[in-house]
PDB file of N, CA, C and O in Angstrom:
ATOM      1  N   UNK A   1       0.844  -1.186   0.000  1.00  0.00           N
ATOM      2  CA  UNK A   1       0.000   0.000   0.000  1.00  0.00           C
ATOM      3  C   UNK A   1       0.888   1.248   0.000  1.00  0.00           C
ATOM      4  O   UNK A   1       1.796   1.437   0.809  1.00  0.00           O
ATOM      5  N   UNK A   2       0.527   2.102  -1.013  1.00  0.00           N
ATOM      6  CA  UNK A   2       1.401   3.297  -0.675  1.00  0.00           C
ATOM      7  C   UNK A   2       1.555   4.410  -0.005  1.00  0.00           C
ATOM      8  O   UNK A   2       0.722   5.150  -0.529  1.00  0.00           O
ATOM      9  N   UNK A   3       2.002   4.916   0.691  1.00  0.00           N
ATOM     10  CA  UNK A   3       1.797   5.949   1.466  1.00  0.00           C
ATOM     11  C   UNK A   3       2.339   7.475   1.174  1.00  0.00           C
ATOM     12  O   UNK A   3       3.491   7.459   0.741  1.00  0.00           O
ATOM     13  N   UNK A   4       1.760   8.821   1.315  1.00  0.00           N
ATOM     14  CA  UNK A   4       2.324   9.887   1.349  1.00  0.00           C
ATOM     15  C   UNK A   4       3.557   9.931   1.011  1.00  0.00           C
ATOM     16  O   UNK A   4       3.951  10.960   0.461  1.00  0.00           O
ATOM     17  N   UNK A   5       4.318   9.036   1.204  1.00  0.00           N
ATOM     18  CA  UNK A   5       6.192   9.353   1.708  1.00  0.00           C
ATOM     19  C   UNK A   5       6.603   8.325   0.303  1.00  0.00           C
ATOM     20  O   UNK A   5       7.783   7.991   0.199  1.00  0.00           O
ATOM     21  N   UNK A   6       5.997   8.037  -0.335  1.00  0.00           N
ATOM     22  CA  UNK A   6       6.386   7.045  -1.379  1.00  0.00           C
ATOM     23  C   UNK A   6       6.946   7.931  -2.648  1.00  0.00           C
ATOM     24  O   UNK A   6       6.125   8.277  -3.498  1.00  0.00           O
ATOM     25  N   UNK A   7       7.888   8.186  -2.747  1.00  0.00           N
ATOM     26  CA  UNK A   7       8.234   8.613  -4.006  1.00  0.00           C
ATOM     27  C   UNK A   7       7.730   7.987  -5.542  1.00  0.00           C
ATOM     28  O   UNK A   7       7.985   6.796  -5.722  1.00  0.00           O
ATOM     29  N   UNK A   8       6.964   8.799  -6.756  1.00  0.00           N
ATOM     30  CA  UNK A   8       6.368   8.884  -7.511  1.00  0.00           C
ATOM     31  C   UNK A   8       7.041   9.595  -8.775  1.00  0.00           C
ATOM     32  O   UNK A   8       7.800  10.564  -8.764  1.00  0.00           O
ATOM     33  N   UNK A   9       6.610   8.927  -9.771  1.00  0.00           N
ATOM     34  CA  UNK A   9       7.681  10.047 -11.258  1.00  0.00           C
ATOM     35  C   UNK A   9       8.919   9.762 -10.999  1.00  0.00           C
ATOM     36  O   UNK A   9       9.517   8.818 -10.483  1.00  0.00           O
ATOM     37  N   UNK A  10       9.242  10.975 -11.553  1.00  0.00           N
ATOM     38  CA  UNK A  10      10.967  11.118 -11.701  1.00  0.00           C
ATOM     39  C   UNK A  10      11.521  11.281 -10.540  1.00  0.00           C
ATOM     40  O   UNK A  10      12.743  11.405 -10.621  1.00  0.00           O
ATOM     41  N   UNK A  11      11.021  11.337  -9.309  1.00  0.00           N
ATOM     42  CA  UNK A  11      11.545  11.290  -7.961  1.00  0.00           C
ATOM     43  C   UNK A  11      11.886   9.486  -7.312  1.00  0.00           C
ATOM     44  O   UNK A  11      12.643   9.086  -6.427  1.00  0.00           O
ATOM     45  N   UNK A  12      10.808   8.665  -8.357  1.00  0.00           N
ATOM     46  CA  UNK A  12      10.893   7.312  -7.802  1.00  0.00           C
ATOM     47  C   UNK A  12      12.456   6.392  -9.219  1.00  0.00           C
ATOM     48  O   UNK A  12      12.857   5.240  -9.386  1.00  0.00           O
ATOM     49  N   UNK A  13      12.725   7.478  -9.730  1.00  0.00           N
ATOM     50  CA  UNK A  13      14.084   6.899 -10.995  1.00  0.00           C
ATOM     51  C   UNK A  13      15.122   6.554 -10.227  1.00  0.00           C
ATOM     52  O   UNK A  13      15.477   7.278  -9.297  1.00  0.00           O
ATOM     53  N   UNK A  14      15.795   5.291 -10.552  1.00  0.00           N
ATOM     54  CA  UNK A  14      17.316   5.393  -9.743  1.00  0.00           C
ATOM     55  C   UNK A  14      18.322   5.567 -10.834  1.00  0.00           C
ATOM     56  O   UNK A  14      18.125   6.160 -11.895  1.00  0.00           O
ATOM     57  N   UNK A  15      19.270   5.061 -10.504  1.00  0.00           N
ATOM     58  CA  UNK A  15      20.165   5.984 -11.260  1.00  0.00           C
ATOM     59  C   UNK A  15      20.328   4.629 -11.799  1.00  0.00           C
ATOM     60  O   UNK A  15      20.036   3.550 -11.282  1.00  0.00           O
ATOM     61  N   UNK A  16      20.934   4.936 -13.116  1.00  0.00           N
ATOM     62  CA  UNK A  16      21.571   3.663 -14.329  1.00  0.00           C
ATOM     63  C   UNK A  16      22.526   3.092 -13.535  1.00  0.00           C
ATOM     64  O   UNK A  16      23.305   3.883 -13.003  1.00  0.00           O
ATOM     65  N   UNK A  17      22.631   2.257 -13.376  1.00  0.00           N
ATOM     66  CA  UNK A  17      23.904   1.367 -12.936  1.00  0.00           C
ATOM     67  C   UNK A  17      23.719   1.177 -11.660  1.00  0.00           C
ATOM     68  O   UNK A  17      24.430   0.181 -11.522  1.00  0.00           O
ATOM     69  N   UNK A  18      23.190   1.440 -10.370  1.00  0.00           N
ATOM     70  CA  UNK A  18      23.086   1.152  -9.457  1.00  0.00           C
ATOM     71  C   UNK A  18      22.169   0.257  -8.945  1.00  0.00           C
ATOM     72  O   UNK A  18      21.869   0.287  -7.752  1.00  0.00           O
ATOM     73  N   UNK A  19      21.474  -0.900 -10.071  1.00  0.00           N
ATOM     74  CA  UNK A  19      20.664  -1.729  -9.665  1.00  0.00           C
ATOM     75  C   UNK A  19      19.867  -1.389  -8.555  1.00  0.00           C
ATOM     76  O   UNK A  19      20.080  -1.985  -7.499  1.00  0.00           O
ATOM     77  N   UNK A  20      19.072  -0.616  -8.606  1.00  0.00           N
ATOM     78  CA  UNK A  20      17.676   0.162  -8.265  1.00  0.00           C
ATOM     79  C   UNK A  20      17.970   0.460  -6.917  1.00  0.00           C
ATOM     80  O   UNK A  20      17.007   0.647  -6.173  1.00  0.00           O
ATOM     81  N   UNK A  21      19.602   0.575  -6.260  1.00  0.00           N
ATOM     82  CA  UNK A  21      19.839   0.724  -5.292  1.00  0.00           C
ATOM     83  C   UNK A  21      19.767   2.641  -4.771  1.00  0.00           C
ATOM     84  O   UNK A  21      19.381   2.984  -3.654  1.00  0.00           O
ATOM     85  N   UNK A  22      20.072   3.308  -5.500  1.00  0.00           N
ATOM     86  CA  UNK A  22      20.499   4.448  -6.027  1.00  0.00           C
ATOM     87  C   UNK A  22      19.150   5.377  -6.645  1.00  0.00           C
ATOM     88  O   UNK A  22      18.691   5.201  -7.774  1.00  0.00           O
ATOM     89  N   UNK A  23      18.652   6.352  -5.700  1.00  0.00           N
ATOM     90  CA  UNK A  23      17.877   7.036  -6.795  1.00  0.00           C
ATOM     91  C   UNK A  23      18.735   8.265  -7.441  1.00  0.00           C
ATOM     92  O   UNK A  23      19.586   8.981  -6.915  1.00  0.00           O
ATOM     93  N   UNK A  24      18.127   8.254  -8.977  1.00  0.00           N
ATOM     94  CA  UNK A  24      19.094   8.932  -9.709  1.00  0.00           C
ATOM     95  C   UNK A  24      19.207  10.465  -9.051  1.00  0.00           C
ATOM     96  O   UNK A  24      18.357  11.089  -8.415  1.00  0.00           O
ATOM     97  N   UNK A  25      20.629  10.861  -9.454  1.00  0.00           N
ATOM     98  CA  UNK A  25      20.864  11.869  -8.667  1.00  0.00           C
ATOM     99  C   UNK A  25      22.135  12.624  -9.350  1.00  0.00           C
ATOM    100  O   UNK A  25      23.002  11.978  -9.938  1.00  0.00           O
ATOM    101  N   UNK A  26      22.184  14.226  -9.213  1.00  0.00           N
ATOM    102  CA  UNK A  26      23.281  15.156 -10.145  1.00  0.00           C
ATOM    103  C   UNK A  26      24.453  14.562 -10.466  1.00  0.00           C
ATOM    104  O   UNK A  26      24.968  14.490 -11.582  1.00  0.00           O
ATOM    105  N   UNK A  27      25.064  13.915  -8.887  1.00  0.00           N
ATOM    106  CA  UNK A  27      26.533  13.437  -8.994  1.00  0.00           C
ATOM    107  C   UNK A  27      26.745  12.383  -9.899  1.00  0.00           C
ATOM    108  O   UNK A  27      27.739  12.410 -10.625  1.00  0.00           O
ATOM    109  N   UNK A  28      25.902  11.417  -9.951  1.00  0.00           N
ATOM    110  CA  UNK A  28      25.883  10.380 -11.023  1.00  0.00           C
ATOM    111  C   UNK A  28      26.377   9.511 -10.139  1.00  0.00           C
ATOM    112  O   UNK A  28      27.218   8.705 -10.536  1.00  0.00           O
ATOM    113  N   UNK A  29      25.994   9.503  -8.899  1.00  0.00           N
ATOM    114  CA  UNK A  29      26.752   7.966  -7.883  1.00  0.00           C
ATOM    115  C   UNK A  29      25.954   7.041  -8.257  1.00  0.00           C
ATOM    116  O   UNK A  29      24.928   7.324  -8.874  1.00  0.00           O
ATOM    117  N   UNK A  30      26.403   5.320  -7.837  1.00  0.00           N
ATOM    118  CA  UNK A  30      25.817   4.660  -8.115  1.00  0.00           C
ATOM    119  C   UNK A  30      25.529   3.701  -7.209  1.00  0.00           C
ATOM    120  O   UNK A  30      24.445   3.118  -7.169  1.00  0.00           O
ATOM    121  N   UNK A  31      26.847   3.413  -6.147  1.00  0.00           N
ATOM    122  CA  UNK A  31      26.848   2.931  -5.033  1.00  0.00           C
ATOM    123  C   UNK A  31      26.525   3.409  -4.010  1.00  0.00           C
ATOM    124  O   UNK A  31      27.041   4.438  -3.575  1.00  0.00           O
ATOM    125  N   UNK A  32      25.403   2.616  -3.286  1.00  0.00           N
ATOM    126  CA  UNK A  32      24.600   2.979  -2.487  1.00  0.00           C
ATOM    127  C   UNK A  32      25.904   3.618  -0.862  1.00  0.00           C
ATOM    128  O   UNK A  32      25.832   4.590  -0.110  1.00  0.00           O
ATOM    129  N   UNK A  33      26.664   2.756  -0.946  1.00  0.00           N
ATOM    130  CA  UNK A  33      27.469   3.447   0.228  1.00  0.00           C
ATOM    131  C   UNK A  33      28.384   4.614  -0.017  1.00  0.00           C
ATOM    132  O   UNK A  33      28.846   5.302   0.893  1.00  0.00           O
ATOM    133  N   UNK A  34      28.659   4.830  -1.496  1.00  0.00           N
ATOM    134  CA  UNK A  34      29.378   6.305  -1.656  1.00  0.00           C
ATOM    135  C   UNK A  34      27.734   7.199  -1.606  1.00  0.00           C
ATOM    136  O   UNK A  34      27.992   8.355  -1.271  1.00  0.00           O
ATOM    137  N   UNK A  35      26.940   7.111  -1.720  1.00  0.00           N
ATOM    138  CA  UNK A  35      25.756   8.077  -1.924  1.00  0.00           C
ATOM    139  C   UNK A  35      25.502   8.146  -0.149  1.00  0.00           C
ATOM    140  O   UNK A  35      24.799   9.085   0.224  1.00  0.00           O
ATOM    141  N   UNK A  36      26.035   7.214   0.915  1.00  0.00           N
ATOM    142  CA  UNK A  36      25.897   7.877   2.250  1.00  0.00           C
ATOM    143  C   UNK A  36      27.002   8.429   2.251  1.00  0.00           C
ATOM    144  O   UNK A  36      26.954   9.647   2.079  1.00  0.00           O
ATOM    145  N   UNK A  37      28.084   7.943   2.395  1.00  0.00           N
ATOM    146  CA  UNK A  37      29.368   8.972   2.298  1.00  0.00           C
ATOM    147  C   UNK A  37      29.088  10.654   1.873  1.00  0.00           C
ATOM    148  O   UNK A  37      29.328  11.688   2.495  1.00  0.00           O
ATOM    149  N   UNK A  38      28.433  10.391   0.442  1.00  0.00           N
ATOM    150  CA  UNK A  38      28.374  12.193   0.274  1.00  0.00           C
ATOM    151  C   UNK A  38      27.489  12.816   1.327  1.00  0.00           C
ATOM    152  O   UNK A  38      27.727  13.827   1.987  1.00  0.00           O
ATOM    153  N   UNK A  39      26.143  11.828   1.379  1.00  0.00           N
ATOM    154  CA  UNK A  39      25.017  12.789   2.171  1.00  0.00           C
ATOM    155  C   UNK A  39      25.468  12.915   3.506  1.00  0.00           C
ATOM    156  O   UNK A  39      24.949  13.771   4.223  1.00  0.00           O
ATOM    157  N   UNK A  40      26.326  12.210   3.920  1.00  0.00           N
ATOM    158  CA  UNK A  40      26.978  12.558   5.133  1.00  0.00           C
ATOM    159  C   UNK A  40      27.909  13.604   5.244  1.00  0.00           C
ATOM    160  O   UNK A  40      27.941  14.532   6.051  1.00  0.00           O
ATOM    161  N   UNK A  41      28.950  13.211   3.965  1.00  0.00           N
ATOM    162  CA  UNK A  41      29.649  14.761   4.230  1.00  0.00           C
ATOM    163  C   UNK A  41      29.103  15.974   3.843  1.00  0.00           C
ATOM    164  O   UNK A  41      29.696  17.016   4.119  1.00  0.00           O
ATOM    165  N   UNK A  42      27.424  15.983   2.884  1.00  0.00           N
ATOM    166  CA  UNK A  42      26.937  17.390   3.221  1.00  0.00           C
ATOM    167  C   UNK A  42      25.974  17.991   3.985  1.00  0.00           C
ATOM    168  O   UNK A  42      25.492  19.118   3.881  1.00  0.00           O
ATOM    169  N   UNK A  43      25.694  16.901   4.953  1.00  0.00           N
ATOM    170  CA  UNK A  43      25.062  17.311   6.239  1.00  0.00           C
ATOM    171  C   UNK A  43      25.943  17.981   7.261  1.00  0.00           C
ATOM    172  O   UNK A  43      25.619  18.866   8.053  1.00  0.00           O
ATOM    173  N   UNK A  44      27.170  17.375   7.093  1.00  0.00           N
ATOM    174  CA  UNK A  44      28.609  17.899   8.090  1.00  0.00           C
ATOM    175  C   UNK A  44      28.543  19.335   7.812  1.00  0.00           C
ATOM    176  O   UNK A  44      28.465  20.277   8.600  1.00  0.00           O
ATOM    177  N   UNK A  45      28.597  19.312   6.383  1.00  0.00           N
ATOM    178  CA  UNK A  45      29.224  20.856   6.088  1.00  0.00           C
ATOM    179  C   UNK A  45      28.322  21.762   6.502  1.00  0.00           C
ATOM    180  O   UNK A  45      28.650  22.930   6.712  1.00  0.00           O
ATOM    181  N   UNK A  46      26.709  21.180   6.712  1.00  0.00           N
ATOM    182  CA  UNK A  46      25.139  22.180   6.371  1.00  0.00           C
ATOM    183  C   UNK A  46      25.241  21.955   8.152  1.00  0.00           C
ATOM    184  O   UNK A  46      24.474  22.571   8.892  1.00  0.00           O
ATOM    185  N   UNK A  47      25.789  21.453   8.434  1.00  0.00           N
ATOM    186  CA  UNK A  47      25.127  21.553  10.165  1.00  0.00           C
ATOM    187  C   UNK A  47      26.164  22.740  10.884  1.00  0.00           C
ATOM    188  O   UNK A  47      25.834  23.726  11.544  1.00  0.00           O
ATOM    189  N   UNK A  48      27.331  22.336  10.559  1.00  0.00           N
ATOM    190  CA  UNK A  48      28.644  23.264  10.903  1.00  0.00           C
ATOM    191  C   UNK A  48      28.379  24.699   9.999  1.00  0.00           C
ATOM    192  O   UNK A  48      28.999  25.499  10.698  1.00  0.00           O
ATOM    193  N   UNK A  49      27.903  25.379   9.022  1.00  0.00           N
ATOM    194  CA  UNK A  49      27.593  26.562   8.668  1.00  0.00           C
ATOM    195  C   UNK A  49      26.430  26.869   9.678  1.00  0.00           C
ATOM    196  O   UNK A  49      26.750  27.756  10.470  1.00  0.00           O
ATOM    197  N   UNK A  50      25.138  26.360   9.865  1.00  0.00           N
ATOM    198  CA  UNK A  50      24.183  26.436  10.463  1.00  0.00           C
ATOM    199  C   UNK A  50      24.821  26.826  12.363  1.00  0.00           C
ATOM    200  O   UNK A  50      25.014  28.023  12.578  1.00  0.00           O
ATOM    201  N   UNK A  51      24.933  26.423  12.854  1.00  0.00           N
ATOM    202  CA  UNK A  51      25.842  26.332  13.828  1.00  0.00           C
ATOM    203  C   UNK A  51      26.319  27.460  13.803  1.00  0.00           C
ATOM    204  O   UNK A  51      25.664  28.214  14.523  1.00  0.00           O
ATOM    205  N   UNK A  52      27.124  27.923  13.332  1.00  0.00           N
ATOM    206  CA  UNK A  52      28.115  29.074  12.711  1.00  0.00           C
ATOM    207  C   UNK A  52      27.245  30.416  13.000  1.00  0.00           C
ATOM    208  O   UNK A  52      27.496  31.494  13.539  1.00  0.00           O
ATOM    209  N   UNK A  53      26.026  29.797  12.344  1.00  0.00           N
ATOM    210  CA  UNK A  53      25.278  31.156  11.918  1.00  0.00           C
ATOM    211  C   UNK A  53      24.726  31.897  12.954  1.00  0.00           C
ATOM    212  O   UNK A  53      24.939  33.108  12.994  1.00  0.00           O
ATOM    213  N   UNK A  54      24.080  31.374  13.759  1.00  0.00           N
ATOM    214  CA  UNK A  54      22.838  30.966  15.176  1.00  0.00           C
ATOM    215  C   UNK A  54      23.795  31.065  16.356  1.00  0.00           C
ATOM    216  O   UNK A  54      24.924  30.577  16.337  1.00  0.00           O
ATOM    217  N   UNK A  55      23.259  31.746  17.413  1.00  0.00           N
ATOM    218  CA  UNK A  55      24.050  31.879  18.808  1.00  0.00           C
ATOM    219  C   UNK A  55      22.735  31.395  19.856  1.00  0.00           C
ATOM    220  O   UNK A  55      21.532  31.337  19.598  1.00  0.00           O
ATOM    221  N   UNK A  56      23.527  31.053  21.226  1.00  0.00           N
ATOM    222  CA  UNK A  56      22.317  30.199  22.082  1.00  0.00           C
ATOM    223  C   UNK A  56      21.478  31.108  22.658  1.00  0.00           C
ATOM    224  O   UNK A  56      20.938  30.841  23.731  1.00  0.00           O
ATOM    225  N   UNK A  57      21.237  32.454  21.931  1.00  0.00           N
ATOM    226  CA  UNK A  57      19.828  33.317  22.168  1.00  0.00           C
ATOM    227  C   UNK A  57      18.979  33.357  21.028  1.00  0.00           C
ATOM    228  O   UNK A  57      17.950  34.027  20.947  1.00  0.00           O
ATOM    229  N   UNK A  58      19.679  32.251  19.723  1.00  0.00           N
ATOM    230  CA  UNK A  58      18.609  33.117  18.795  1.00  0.00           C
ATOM    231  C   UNK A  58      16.964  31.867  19.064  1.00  0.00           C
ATOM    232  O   UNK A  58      16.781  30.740  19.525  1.00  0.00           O
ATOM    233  N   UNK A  59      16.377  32.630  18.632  1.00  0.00           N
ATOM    234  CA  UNK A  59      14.736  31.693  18.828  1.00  0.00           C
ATOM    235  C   UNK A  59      13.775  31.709  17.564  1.00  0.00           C
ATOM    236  O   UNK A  59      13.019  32.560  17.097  1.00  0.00           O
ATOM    237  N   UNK A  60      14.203  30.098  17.118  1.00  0.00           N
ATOM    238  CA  UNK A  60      13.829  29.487  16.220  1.00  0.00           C
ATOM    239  C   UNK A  60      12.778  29.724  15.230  1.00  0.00           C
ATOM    240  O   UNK A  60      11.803  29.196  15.765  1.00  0.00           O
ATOM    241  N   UNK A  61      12.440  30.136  14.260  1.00  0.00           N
ATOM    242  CA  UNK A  61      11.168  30.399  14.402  1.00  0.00           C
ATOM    243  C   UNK A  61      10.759  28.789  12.554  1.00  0.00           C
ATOM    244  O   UNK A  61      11.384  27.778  12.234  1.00  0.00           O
ATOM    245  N   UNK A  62       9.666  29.364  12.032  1.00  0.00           N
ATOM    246  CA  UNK A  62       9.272  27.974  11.445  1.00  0.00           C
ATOM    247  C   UNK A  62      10.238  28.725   9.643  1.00  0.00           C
ATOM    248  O   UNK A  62      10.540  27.866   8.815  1.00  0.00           O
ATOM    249  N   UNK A  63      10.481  29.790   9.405  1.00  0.00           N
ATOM    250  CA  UNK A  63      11.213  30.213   8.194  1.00  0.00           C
ATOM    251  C   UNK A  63      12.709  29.511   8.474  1.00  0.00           C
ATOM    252  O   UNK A  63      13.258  28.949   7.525  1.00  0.00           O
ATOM    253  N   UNK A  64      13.423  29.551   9.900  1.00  0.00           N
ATOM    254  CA  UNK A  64      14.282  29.027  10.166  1.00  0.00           C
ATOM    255  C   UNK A  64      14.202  27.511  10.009  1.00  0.00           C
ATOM    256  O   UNK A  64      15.283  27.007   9.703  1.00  0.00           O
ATOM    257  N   UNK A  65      13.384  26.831  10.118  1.00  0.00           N
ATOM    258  CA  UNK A  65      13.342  24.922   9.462  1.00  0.00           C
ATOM    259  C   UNK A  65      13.494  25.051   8.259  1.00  0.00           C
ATOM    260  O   UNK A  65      14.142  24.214   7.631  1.00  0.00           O
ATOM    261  N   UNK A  66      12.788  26.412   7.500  1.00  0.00           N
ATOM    262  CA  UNK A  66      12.708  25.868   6.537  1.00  0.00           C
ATOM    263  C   UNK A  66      14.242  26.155   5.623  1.00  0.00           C
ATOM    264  O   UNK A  66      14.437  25.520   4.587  1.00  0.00           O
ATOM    265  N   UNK A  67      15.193  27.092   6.096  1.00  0.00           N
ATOM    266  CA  UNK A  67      15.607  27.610   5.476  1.00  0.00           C
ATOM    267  C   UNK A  67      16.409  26.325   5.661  1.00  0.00           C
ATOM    268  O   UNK A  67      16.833  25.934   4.573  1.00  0.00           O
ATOM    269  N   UNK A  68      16.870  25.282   7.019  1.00  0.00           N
ATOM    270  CA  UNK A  68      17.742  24.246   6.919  1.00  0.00           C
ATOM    271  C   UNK A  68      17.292  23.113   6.002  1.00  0.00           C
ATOM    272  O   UNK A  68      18.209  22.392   5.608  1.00  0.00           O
ATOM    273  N   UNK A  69      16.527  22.928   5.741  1.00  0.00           N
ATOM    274  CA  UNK A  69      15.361  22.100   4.831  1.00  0.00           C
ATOM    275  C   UNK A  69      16.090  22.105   3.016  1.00  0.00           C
ATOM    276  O   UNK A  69      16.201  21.296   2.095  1.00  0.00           O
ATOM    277  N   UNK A  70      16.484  23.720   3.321  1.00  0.00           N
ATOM    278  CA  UNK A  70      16.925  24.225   1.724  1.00  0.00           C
ATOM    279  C   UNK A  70      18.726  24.034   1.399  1.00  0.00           C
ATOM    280  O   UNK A  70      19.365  23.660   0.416  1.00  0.00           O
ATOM    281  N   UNK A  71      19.112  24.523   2.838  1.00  0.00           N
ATOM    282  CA  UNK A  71      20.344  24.689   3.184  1.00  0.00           C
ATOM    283  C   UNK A  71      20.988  23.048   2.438  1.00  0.00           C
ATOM    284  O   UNK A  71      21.961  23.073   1.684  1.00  0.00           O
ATOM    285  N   UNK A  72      20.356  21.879   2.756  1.00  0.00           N
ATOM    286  CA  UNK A  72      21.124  20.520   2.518  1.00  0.00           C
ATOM    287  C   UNK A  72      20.776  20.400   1.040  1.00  0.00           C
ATOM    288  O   UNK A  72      21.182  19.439   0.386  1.00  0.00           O
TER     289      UNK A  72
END
């Protein structure tokens, strides 16, 4: 049964060569463990700018989710 969260269209494509492990994607990875490798190293980079940005008075508001939402 499918649910809300089910990717559909060109969002449900994987990438050529990665035996449907891989949804297709800019870099052209194919292996499912270099495709955590990257998303890991650009969460590193998006959490450490974020971090950077923000001091422990600022107060969150819902433009701020979204902007980290965009940020990765």
């Amino acid at each position: 049964m499918a649910t809300r969260y089910d990717a559909q269209g060109v969002q449900a494509e994987f990438e050529p060569g990665s035996n449907g492990e891989v949804l297709k994607n800019q870099l052209g990875i194919k292996s499912k463990t270099e495709m955590d490798h990257a998303e890991a190293r650009a969460l590193a980079r998006t959490v450490d700018s974020l971090v950077r940005k923000f001091d422990e008075s600022h107060r969150f508001t819902a433009d701020d989710v979204c902007e980290f939402h965009r940020a990765c």
